[in-house]
C-alpha positions in Angstrom: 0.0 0.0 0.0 1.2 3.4 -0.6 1.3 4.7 2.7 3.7 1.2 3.4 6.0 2.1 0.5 6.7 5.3 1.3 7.3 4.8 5.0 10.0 2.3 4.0 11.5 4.8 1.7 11.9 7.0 4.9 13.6 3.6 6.5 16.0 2.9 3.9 17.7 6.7 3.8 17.6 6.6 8.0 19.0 3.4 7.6 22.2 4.9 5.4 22.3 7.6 7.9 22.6 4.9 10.9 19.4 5.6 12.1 17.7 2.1 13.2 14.2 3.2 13.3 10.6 2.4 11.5 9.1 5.3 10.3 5.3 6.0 9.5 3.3 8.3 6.9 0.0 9.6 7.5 -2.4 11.0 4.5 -1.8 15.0 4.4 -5.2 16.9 5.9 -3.6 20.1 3.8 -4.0 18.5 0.3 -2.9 22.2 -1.1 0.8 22.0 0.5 1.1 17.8 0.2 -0.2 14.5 -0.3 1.1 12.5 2.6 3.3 13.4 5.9 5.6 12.1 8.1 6.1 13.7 11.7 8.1 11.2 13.3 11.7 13.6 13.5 10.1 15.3 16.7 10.1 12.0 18.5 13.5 11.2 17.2 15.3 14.3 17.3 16.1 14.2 20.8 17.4 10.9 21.0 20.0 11.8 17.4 21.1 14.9 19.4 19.4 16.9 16.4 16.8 19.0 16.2 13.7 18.0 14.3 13.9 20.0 11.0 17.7 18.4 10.7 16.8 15.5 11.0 13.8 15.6 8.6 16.4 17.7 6.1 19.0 14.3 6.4 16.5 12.1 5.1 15.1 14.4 2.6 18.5 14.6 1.1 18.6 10.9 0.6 15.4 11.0 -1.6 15.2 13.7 -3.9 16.1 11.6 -7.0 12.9 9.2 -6.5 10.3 7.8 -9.0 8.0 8.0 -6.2 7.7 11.4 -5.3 7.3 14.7 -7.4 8.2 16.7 -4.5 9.1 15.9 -0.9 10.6 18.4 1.5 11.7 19.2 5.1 9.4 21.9 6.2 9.1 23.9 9.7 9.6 22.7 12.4 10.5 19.3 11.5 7.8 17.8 9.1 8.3 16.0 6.0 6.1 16.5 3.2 5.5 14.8 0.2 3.8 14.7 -3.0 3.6 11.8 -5.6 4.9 11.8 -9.3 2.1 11.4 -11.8 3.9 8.1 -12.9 3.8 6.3 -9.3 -0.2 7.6 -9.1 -1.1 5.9 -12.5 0.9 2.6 -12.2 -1.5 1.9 -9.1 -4.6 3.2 -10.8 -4.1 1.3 -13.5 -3.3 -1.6 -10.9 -7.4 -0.7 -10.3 -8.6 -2.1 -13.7 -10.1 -5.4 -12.3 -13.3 -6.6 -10.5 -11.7 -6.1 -6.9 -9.7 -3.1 -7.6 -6.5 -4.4 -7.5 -7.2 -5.0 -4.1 -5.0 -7.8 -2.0 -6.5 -9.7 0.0 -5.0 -11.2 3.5 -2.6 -14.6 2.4 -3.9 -16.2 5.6 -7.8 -17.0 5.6 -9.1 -17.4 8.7 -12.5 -17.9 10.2 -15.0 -15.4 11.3 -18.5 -15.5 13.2 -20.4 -12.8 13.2 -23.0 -12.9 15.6 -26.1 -9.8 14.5 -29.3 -9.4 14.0 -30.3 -10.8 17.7 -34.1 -10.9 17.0 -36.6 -11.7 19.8 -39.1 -13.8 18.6 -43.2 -13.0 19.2 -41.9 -9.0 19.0 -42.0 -7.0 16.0 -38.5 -6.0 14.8 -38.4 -2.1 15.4 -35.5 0.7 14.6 -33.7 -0.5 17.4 -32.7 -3.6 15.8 -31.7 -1.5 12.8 -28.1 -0.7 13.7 -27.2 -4.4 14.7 -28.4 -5.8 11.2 -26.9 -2.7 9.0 -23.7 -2.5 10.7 -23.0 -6.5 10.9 -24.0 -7.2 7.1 -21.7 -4.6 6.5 -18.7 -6.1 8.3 -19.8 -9.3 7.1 -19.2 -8.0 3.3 -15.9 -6.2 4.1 -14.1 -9.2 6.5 -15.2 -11.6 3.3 -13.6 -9.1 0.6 -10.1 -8.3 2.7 -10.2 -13.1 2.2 -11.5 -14.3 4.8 -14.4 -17.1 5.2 -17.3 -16.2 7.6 -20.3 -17.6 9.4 -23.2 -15.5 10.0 -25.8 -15.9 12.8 -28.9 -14.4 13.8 -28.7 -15.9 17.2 -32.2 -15.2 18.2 -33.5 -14.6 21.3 -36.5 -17.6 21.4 -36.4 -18.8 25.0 -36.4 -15.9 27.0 -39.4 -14.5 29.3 -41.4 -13.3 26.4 -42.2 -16.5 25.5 -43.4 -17.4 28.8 -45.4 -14.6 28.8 -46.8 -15.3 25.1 -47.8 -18.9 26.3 -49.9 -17.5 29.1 -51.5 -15.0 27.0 -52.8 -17.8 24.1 -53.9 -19.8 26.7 -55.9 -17.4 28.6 -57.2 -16.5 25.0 -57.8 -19.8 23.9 -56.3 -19.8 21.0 -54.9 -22.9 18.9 -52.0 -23.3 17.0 -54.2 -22.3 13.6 -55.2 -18.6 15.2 -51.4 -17.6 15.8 -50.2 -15.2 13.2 -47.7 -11.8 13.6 -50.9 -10.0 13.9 -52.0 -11.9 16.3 -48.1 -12.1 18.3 -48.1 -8.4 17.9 -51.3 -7.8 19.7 -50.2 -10.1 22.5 -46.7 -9.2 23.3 -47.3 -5.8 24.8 -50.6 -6.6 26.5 -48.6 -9.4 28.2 -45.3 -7.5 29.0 -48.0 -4.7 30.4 -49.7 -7.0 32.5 -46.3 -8.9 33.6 -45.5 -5.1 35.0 -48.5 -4.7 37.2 -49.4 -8.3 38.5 -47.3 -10.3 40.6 -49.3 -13.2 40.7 -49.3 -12.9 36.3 -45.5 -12.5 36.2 -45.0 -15.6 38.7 -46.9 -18.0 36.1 -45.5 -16.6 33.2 -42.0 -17.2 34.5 -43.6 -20.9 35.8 -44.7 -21.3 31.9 -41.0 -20.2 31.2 -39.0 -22.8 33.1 -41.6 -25.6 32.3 -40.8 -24.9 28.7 -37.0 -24.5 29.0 -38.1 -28.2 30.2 -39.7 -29.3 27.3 -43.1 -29.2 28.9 -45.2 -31.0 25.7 -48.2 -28.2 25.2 -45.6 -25.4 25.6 -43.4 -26.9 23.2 -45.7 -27.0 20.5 -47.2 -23.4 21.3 -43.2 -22.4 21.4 -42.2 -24.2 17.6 -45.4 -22.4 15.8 -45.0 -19.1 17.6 -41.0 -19.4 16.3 -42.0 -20.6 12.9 -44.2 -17.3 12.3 -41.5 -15.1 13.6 -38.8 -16.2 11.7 -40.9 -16.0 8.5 -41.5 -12.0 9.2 -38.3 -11.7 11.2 -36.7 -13.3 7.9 -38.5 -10.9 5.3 -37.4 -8.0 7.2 -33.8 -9.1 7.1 -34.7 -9.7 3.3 -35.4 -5.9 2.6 -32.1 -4.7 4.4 -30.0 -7.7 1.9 -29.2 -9.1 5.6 -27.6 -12.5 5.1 -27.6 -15.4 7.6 -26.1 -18.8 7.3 -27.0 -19.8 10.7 -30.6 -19.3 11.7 -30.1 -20.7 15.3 -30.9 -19.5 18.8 -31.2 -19.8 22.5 -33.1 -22.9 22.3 -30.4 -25.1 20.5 -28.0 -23.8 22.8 -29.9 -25.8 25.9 -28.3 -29.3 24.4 -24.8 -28.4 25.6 -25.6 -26.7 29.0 -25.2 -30.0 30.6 -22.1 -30.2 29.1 -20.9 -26.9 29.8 -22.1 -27.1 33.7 -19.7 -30.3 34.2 -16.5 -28.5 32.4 -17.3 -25.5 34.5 -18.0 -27.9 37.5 -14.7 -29.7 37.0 -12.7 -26.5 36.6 -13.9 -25.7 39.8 -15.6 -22.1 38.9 -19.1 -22.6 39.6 -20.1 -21.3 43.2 -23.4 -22.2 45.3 -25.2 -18.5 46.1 -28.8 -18.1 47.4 -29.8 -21.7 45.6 -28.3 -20.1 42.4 -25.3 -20.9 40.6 -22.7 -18.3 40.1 -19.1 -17.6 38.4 -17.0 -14.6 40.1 -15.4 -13.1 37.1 -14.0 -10.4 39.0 -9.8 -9.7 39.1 -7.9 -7.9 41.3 -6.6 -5.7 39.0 -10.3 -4.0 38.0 -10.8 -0.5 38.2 -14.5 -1.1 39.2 -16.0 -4.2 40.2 -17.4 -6.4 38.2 -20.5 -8.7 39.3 -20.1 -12.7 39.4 -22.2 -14.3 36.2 -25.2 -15.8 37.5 -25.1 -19.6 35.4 -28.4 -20.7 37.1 -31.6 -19.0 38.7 -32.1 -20.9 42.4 -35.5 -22.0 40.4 -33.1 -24.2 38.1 -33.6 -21.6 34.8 -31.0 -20.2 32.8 -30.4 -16.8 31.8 -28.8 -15.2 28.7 -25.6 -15.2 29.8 -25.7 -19.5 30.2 -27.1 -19.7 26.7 -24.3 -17.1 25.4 -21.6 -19.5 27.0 -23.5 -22.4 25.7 -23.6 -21.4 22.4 -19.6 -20.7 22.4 -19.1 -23.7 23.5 -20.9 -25.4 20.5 -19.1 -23.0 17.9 -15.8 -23.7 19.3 -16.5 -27.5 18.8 -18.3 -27.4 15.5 -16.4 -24.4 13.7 -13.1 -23.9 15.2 -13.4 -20.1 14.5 -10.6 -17.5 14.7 -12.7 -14.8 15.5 -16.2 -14.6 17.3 -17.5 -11.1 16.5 -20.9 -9.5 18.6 -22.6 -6.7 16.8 -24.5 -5.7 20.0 -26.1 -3.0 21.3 -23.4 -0.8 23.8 -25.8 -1.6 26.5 -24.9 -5.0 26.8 -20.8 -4.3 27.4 -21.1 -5.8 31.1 -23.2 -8.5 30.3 -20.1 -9.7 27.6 -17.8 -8.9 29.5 -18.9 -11.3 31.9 -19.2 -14.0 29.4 -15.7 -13.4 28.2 -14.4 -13.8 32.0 -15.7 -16.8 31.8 -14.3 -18.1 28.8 -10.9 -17.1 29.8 -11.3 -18.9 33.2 -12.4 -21.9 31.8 -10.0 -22.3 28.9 -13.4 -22.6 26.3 -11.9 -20.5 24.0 -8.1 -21.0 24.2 -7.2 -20.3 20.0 -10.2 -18.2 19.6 -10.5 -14.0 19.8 -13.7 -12.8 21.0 -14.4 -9.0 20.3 -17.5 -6.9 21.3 -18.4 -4.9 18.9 -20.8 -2.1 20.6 -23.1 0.3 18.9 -24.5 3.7 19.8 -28.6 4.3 19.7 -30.7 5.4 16.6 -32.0 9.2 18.1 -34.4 11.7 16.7 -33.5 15.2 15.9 -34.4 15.7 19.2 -31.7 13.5 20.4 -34.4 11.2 22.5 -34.7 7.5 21.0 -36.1 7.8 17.6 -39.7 7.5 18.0 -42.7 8.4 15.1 -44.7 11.1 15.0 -47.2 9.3 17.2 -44.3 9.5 19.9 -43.8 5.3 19.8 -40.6 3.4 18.6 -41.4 2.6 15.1 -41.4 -1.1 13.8 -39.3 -1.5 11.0 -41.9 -2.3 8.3 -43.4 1.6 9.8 -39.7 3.3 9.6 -39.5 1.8 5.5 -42.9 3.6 4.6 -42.4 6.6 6.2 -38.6 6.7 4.7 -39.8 5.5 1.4 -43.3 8.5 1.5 -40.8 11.2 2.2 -38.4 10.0 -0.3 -41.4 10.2 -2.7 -42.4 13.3 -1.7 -39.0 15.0 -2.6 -39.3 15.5 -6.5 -42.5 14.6 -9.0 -40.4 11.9 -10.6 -39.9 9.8 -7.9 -43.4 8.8 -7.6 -42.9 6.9 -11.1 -39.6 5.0 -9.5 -40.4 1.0 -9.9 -41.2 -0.3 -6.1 -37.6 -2.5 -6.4 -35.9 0.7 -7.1 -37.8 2.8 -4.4 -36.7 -0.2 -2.1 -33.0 0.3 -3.0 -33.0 4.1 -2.7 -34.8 3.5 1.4 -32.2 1.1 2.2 -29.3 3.3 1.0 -30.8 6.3 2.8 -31.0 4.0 6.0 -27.6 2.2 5.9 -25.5 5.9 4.7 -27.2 7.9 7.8 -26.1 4.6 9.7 -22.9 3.8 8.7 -21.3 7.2 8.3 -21.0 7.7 11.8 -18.5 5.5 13.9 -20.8 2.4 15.1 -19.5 3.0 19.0 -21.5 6.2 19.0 -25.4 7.5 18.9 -26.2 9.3 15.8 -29.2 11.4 15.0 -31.3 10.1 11.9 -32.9 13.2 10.3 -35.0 11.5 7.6 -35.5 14.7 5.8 -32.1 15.4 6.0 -31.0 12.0 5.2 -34.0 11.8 1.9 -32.2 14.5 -0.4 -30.2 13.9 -2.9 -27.7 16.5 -2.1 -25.5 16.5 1.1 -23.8 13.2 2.8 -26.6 11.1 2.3 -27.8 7.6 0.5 -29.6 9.5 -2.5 -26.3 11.2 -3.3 -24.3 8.5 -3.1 -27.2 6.8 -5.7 -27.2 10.0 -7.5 -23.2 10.3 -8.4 -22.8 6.4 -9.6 -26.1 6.5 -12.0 -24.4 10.0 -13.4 -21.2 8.6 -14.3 -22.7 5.0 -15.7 -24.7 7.6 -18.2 -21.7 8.6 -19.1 -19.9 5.6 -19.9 -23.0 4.4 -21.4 -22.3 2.7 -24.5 -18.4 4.3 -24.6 -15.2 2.1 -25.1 -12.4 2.2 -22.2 -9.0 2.1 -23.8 -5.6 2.2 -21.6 -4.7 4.7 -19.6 -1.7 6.9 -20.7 1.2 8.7 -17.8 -0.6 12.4 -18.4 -2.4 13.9 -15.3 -4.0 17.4 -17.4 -5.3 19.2 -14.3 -6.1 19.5 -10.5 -9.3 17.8 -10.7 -8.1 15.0 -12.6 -5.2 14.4 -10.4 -7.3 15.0 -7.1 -9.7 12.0 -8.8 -6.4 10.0 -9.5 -5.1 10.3 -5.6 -8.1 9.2 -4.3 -8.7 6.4 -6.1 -6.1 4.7 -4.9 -6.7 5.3 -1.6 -9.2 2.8 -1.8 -7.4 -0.1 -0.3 -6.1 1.9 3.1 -9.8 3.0 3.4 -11.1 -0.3 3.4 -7.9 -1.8 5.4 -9.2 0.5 8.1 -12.4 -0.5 8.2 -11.2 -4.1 8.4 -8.8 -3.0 11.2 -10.9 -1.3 13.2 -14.4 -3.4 12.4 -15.8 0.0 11.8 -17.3 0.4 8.2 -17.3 4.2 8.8 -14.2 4.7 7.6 -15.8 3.3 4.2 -18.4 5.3 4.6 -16.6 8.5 4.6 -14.2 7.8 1.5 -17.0 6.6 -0.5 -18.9 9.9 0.1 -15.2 12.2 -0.3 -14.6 10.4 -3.9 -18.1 11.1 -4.3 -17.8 14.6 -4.2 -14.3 14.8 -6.0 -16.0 12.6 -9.2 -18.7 15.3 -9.2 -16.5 18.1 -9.4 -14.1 16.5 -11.6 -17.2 15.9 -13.9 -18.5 19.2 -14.0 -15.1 21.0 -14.3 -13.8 18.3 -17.2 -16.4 18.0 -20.1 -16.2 15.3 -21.7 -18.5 14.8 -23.9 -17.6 17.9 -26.2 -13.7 16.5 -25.9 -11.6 16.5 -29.3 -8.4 15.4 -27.8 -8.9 11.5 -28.4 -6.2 10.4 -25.6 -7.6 13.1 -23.1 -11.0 11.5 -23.5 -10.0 8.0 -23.3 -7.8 8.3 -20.1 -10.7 10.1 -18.0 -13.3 7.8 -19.3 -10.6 5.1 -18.0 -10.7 7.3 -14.8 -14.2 7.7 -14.9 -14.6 3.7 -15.2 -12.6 3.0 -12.6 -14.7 5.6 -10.5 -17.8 3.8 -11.2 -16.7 0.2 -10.1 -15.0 2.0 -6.8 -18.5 3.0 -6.1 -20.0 0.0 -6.8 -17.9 -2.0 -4.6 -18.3 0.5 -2.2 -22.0 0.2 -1.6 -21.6 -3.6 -2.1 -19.4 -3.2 1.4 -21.9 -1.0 3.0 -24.6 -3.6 1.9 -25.9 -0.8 -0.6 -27.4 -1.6 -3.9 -26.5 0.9 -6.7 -29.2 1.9 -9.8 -27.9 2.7 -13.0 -30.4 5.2 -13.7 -31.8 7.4 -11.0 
C-alpha cells in the first residue's frame, strides 16, 4: 500500500544515515501543500542529538532523485512533506482495472462469526434492531472481501421470558395453533409485557410457563415451535429488505443441548459457586478499576439466563467451527453482560485459539436526540420506519413517484444504511430522515445519484488504456483518491468500523462530481484526453459499486 511504501522509503535513507528506526506516513489533511506526511523527526530528534527539522532535512536529502515522489521536503519545524509523481499515481490506478480493484486480499484466511441481528421472537422488529443488522451485514461483506471465510448468525433470542409470557397469553385467549399469526403475536406481546409489569401473581406464572418450557413441557413446546416458525418468517422478510444474510438461523433454544455439558466443564474447573440456591461464576480480578459482578449460570428456580445460553452457544461454535474470531454486533448496552461472558471463557480455557471481540453500537436518536420515535411518539417497527422513509423520499421530486417499487426499495435502504454507517458504530447518531431523503448532502440518494451520473456517461463508450498524463487539478485529485481505496477499506477491516468506508465513498463522491462538472467530456476533441478520464471515470464507477456492495448498498444505474 502506498502509505507502506513510502514509509520504507523514509527507512531505507535513515537506515544509510545509521538511524535504526521504522518510520510511519500519515495522509496530508492540507491537500494544497502535500499528499502524505511524516512527523516522526520530533520524536526522534532528541534521542539523534538533532533537532527535528535536521533530521527531517537528512533524510530528505537521501530522496530527492525518486520515482516515487514529485516533490518531498523538510518543512518547519521538522515535518516532512511529500507529493507523488504522476507516474507512481497511474501505475496503481491502472493496478485498479479489475473486479476487486486491484485489491489484495490477506494470504492467511481465517475464520469469522459474526453474531447480529439478535431478534426476539413473538416482537416486532423495530428501529432499534436496525443498527445491529446494518452495521454487521456490512462487516460481514468487508471481512469476506479483505479473504477471509465467515459464518453468519442471527442468534435469536426464542427462549427468554417473552415467550413465557406469550404462552400464558394464548392460553388465557384460547387460541390454537391455527389462530397464531404476527398480527395476532403483535397484539399479544405488549398486553402481556403490560400485564407482567402490574401483577405479581401474572409475572410468577409466566416465568412458571418459562422454566416448564426451557423443560420441554409437551403443550408449551408445541405453542413455542409455531410461535417461532411465524416469527422467523417475518423476522426473515425484514432481514430480506435490508440484503441481511444469515447462514445460521439458530438461537437460545439449541444452545440448551450443551448446557449440561458446559455445567460439568465448569463444575470440574472448579468455577461454579453455590449463592442463594443459584449458581454463580465470580469473574472479577484484582486488578479491575471497578468491580465487576459474578455471572449468574443458574436462577435458584433451576432456569438459565442469557448469559448461560451465550456461554453455551460458544461452547458449540468452538467444537463445531473452530473459529478465529467470534464477533458480537450488540447494542453498547450490553458491554457488562459480555464482558462477563468473556471472564468466563478465559477462566475456563473454552476459548483458548479463539479471539472474542465486542463490537458495541450507539442508539438510533431523533433530531431531538431522544430515542427515535414516530410522529405518534412510539418506537417505530421497521416495516413503519420503511414507509415513512420510502413516503418522504417520494415526496422530494414529482419523478420519484414513477420509481419502480424495487428501485424505491434500493433508494430507502441506501438512505437508511448511509445515515447509519457514516458515523462510527461506537457512538449514537441522529437520523434526520428529511435530511437524510435528499439527494444532495452526505446522504444515501447522493451516493445513488453520483454512480447513475457517471454510468450515463460511460453508457455505450469504449475504455481504452490509460496513458502517464495527469491534465489538471481535478483530474489528479480523482487520481489520488482512487487509490486510496485499499487503506480505506484496510481501516475498516482494522478497526471493524465500516465508517471509515463510509466517509471515502462519500469524499470520492464529491471529487467525481467536481471532476465531472469542471472536465467536459462529452464535447472533448483530444482522443487520448478522453480516453484516459473515461478510463478514470470507469474506474470511478466500479470503486463506487464496490463500495456500496461493502456498506450492503445496492447501486441503480439510472436514478
Amino acid at each position: 500500500m502506498i502509505q507502506e511504501t513510502l514509509a520504507q522509503l523514509l527507512n531505507e535513507s535513515a537506515s544509510t544515515l545509521g538511524i535504526d528506526e521504522s518510520f510511519y506516513v500519515v495522509k496530508s489533511n492540507r491537500a494544497e501543500l502535500c499528499d502524505y506526511q511524516c512527523d516522526n523527526c520530533f520524536k526522534l530528534a532528541k534521542k539523534y542529538d538533532k533537532k527535528p527539522i535536521e533530521l527531517a532535512s537528512m533524510l530528505v536529502a537521501n530522496l530527492k532523485e525518486n520515482k516515487y515522489l514529485k516533490k518531498i521536503e523538510a518543512v518547519q519545524p521538522g515535518f516532512i512533506n511529500m507529493s507523488l509523481s504522476d507516474e507512481f499515481i497511474n501505475s496503481n490506478v491502472i493496478n485498479m482495472n479489475s473486479d476487486d480493484l486491484g485489491f489484495i486480499k490477506d494470504t492467511k484466511e481465517e475464520l469469522f462469526i459474526i453474531d447480529f441481528g439478535g431478534a426476539n421472537i413473538a416482537k416486532p422488529l423495530h428501529v432499534g434492531h436496525m443498527r445491529t443488522t446494518i452495521v454487521g451485514e456490512s462487516l460481514r461483506r468487508i471481512i469476506t472481501f479483505v479473504g477471509h471465510k465467515t459464518i453468519s448468525d442471527v442468534h435469536l433470542g426464542d427462549y427468554g421470558l417473552q415467550i413465557g409470557q406469550v404462552i400464558y397469553g394464548i392460553l388465557e385467549d384460547n387460541k390454537q395453533l391455527e389462530d397464531i399469526d404476527i398480527a395476532y403475536l403483535e397484539a399479544i406481546y405488549p398486553k402481556m409485557s403490560a400485564l407482567c409489569k402490574t401483577d405479581e401473581v401474572v409475572k410468577q406464572k409466566c416465568s412458571d410457563i418459562t422454566k416448564a418450557l426451557q423443560d420441554g413441557h409437551p403443550l408449551y413446546q408445541s405453542y413455542f415451535k409455531k410461535i417461532k416458525e411465524v416469527s422467523v418468517n417475518d423476522v426473515k422478510r425484514l432481514y430480506d429488505y435490508l440484503s441481511a444474510h444469515f447462514d445460521l438461523w439458530l438461537g437460545e433454544s439449541d444452545a440448551y443441548q450443551d448446557i449440561p455439558t458446559l455445567k460439568k466443564l465448569l463444575e470440574e474447573k472448579k468455577l461454579l459457586t453455590l449463592s442463594d440456591n443459584a449458581y454463580i461464576i465470580n469473574v472479577s480480578k484484582e486488578t479491575d478499576s471497578k468491580e465487576l459482578p459474578p455471572l449468574i449460570f443458574e436462577k435458584s428456580n433451576g432456569a438459565y439466563l442469557y448469559s448461560t445460553t451465550d456461554l453455551a452457544t460458544i461452547y458449540s461454535r468452538i467444537r463445531d467451527y473452530q473459529p478465529a474470531y467470534i464477533l458480537y454486533v450488540v447494542d453498547n448496552r450490553q458491554e457488562l453482560h459480555f464482558e462477563q461472558v468473556f471472564r468466563v471463557c478465559e477462566l475456563s480455557g473454552l476459548t483458548p485459539n479463539t479471539k472474542l471481540e465486542f463490537l458495541g453500537y450507539g442508539t438510533v436518536n431523533g433530531t431531538d436526540g431522544k430515542p427515535f420515535k414516530t410522529r405518534s411518539g412510539n418506537t417505530p417497527k421497521l416495516d413503519d420506519l420503511f414507509k415513512e422513509v420510502n413516503d418522504i423520499f417520494i415526496s422530494k421530486k414529482e419523478e420519484n413517484k414513477y420509481m419502480s417499487t424495487d428501485s424505491q426499495a434500493i433508494v430507502v435502504n441506501a438512505i437508511l444504511k448511509f445515515a447509519d454507517l457514516q458515523n462510527s458504530r461506537d457512538k449514537d447518531y441522529i437520523f434526520d430522515i428529511q435530511k437524510f431523503t435528499n439527494v444532495i448532502g452526505k446522504t444515501g440518494p447522493y451516493i445513488l445519484y453520483t454512480y447513475a451520473r457517471i454510468n450515463k456517461i460511460l453508457k455505450d463508450s469504449e475504455i481504452a488504456t490509460l496513458s502517464n498524463n495527469i491534465y489538471n487539478e481535478f483530474d489528479r485529485k480523482l487520481r489520488l483518491k482512487l487509490i486510496q481505496f485499499a487503506p480505506a477499506i484496510r481501516q475498516a477491516f482494522a478497526n471493524r468500523m465500516p465508517n471509515y468506508i463510509a466517509e471515502y465513498l462519500y469524499e470520492l463522491c464529491v471529487i467525481v462530481n467536481a471532476f465531472y462538472e469542471n472536465n467536459h467530456i462529452n464535447n472533448l476533441d483530444d482522443i487520448i484526453k478522453k480516453q484516459d478520464w473515461l478510463y478514470i471515470l470507469n474506474i470511478s464507477c466500479k470503486a463506487i459499486k464496490k463500495l456500496c456492495y461493502l456498506l450492503g448498498i445496492d447501486v441503480l444505474k439510472v436514478m
